[in-house]
DSSP file (Angstrom, degrees, kcal/mol; ACC not computed):
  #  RESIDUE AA STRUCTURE BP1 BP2  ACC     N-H-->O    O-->H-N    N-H-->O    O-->H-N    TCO  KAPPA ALPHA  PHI   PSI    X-CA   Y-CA   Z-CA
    1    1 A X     >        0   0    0      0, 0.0     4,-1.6     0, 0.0     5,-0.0   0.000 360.0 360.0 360.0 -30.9    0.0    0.0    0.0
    2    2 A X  T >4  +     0   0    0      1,-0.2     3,-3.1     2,-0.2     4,-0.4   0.842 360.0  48.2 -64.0 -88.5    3.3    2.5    0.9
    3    3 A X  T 3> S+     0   0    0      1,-0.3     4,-2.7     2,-0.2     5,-0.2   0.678 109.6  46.0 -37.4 -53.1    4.6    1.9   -2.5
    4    4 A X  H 3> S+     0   0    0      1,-0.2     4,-1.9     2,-0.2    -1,-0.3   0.964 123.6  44.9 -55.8 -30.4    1.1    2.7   -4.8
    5    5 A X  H XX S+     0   0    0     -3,-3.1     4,-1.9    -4,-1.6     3,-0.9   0.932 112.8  44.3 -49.6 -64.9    1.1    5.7   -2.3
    6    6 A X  H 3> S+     0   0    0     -4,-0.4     4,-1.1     2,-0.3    -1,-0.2   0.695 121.6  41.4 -63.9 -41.7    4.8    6.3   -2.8
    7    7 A X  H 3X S+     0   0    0     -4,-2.7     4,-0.8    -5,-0.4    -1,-0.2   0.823 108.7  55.2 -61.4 -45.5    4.0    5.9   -6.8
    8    8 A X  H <X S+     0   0    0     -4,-1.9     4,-1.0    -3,-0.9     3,-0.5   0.951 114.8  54.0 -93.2 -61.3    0.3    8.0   -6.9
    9    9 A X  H  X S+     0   0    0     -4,-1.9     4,-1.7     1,-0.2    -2,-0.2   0.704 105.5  44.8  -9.5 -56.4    2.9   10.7   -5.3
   10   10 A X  H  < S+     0   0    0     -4,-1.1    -1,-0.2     2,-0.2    -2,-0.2   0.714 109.1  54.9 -85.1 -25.8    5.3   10.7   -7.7
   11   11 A X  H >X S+     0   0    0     -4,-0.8     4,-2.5    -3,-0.5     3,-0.5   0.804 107.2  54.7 -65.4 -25.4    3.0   10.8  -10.8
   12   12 A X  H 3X S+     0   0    0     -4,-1.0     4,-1.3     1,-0.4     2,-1.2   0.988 105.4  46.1 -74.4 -57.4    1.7   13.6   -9.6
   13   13 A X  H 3< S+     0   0    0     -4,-1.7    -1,-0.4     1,-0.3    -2,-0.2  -0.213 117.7  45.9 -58.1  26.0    4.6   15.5   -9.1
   14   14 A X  H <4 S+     0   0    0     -2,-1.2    -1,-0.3    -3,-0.5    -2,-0.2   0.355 103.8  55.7-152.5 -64.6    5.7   14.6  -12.3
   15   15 A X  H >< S+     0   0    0     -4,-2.5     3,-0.6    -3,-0.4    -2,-0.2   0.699 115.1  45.9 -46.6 -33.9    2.5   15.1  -14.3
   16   16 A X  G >< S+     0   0    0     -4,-1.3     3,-1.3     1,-0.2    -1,-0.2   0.848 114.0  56.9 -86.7 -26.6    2.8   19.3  -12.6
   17   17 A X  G 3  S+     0   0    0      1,-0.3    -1,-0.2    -5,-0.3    -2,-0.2   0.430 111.5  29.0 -95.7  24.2    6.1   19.2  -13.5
   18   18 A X  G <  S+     0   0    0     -3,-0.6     2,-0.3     0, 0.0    -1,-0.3  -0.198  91.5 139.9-148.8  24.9    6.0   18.5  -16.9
   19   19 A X    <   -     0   0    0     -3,-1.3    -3,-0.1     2,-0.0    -4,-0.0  -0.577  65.6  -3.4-102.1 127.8    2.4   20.5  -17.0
   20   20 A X  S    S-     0   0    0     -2,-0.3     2,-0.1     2,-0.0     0, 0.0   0.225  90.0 -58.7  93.5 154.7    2.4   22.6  -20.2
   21   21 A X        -     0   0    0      1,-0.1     2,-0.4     0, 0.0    -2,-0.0  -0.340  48.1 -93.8 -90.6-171.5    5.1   23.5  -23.4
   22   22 A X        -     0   0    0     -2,-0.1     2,-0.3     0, 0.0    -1,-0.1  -0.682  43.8-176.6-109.0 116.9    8.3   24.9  -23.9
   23   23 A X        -     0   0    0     -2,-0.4     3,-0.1     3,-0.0     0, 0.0  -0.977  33.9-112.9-121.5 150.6    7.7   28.9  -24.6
   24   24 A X        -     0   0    0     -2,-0.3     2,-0.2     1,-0.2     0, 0.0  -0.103  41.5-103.1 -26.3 130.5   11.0   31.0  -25.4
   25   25 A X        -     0   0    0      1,-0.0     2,-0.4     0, 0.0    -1,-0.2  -0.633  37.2-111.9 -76.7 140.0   11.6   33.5  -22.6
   26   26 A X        -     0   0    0     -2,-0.2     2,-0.3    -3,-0.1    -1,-0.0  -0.798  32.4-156.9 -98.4 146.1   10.6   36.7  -23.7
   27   27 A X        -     0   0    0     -2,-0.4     2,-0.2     1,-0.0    -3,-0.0  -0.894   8.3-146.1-129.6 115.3   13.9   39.0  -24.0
   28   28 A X        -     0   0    0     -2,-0.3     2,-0.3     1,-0.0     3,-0.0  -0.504  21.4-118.1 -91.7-169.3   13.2   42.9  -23.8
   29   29 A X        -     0   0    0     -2,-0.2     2,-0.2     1,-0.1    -1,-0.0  -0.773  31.0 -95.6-112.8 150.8   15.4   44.9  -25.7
   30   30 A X        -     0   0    0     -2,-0.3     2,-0.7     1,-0.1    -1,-0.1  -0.339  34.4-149.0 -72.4 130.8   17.7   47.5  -24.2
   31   31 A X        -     0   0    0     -2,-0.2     2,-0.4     2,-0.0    -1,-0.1  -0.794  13.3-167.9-100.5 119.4   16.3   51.3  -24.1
   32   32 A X        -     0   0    0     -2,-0.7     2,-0.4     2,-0.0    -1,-0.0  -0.743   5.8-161.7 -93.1 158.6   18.8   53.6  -24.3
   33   33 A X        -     0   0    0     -2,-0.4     2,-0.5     2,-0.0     3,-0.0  -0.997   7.3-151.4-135.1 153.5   18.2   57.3  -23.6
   34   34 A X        -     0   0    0     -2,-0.4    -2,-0.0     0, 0.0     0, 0.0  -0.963  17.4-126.4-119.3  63.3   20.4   59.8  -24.7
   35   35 A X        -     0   0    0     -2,-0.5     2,-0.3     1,-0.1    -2,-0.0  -0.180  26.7-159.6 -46.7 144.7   20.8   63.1  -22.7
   36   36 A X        +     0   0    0     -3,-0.0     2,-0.3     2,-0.0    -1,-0.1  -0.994  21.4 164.3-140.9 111.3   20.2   65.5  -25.2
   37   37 A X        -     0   0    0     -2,-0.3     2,-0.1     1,-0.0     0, 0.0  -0.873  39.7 -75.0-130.8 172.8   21.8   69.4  -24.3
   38   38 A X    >   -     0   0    0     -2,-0.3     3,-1.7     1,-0.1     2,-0.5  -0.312  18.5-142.2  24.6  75.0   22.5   72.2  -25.6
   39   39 A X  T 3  S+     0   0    0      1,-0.3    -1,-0.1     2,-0.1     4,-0.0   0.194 105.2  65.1 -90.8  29.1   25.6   73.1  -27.9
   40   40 A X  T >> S+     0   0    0     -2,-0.5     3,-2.1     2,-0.1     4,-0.5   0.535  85.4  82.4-117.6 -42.3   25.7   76.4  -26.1
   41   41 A X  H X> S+     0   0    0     -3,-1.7     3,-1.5     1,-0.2     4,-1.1   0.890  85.8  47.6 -45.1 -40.6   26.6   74.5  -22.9
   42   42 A X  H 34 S+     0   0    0     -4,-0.4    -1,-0.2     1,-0.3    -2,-0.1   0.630 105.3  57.4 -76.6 -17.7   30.0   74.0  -23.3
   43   43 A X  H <4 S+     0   0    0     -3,-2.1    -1,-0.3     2,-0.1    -2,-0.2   0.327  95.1  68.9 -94.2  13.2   30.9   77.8  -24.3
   44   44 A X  H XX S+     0   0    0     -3,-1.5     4,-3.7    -4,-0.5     3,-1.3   0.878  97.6  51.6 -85.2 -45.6   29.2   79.2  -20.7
   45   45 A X  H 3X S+     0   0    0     -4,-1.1     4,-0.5     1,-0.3    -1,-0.1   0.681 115.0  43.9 -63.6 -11.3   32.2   77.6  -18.3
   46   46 A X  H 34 S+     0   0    0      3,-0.1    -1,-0.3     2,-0.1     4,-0.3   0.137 113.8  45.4-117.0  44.4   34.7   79.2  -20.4
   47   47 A X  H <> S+     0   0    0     -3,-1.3     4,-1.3     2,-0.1    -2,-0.2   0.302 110.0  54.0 -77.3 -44.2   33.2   82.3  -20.7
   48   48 A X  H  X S+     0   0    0     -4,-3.7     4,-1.9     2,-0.2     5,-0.1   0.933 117.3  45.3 -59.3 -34.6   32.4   82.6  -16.8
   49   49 A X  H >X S+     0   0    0     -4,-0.5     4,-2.2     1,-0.3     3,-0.8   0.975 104.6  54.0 -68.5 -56.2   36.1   81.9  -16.7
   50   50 A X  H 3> S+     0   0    0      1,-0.3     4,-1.4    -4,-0.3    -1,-0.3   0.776 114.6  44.5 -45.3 -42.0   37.2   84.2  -19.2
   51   51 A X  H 3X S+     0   0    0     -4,-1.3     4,-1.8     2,-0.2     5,-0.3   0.830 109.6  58.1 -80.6 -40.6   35.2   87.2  -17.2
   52   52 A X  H << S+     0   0    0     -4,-1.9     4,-0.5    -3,-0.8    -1,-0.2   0.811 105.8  42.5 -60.5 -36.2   36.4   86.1  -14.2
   53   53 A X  H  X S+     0   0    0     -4,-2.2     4,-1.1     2,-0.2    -2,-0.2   0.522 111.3  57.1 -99.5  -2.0   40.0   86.4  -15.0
   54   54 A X  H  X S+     0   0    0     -4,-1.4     4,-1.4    -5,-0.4    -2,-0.2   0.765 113.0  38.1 -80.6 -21.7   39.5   89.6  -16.6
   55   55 A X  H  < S+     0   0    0     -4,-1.8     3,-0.4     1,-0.2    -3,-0.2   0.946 116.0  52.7 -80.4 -26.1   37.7   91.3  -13.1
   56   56 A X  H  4 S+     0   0    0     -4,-0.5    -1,-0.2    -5,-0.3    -3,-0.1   0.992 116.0  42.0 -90.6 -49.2   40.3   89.4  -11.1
   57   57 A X  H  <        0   0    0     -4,-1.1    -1,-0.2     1,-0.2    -2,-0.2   0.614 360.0 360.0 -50.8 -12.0   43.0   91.3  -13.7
   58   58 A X     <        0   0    0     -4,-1.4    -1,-0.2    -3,-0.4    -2,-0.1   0.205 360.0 360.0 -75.0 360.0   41.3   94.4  -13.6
């Protein structure tokens, strides 16, 4: 009686674990984002500078 037990156990578990088909994991694709400034940015730090070492020359 253990063993059909031990048997009606193991079918089961067997049968859930084998429940269903094979789908492809779905993969998303990488977002990149882009910081997007200015082109004006990059001439204000040497412009503060420039004004700053003329008052400091001054």
């Amino acid at each position: 009686m253990k063993k059909i037990a031990l048997a009606a156990a193991f079918s089961v578990a067997a049968s859930t674990a084998f429940a269903g088909s094979y789908v492809e994991p779905i993969i998303e694709p990488e977002v990149i984002v882009e910081d997007t400034s200015s082109s004006s940015a990059g001439i204000v730090i040497p412009l503060l500078l420039l004004v700053l070492v003329a008052a400091a020359t001054s």
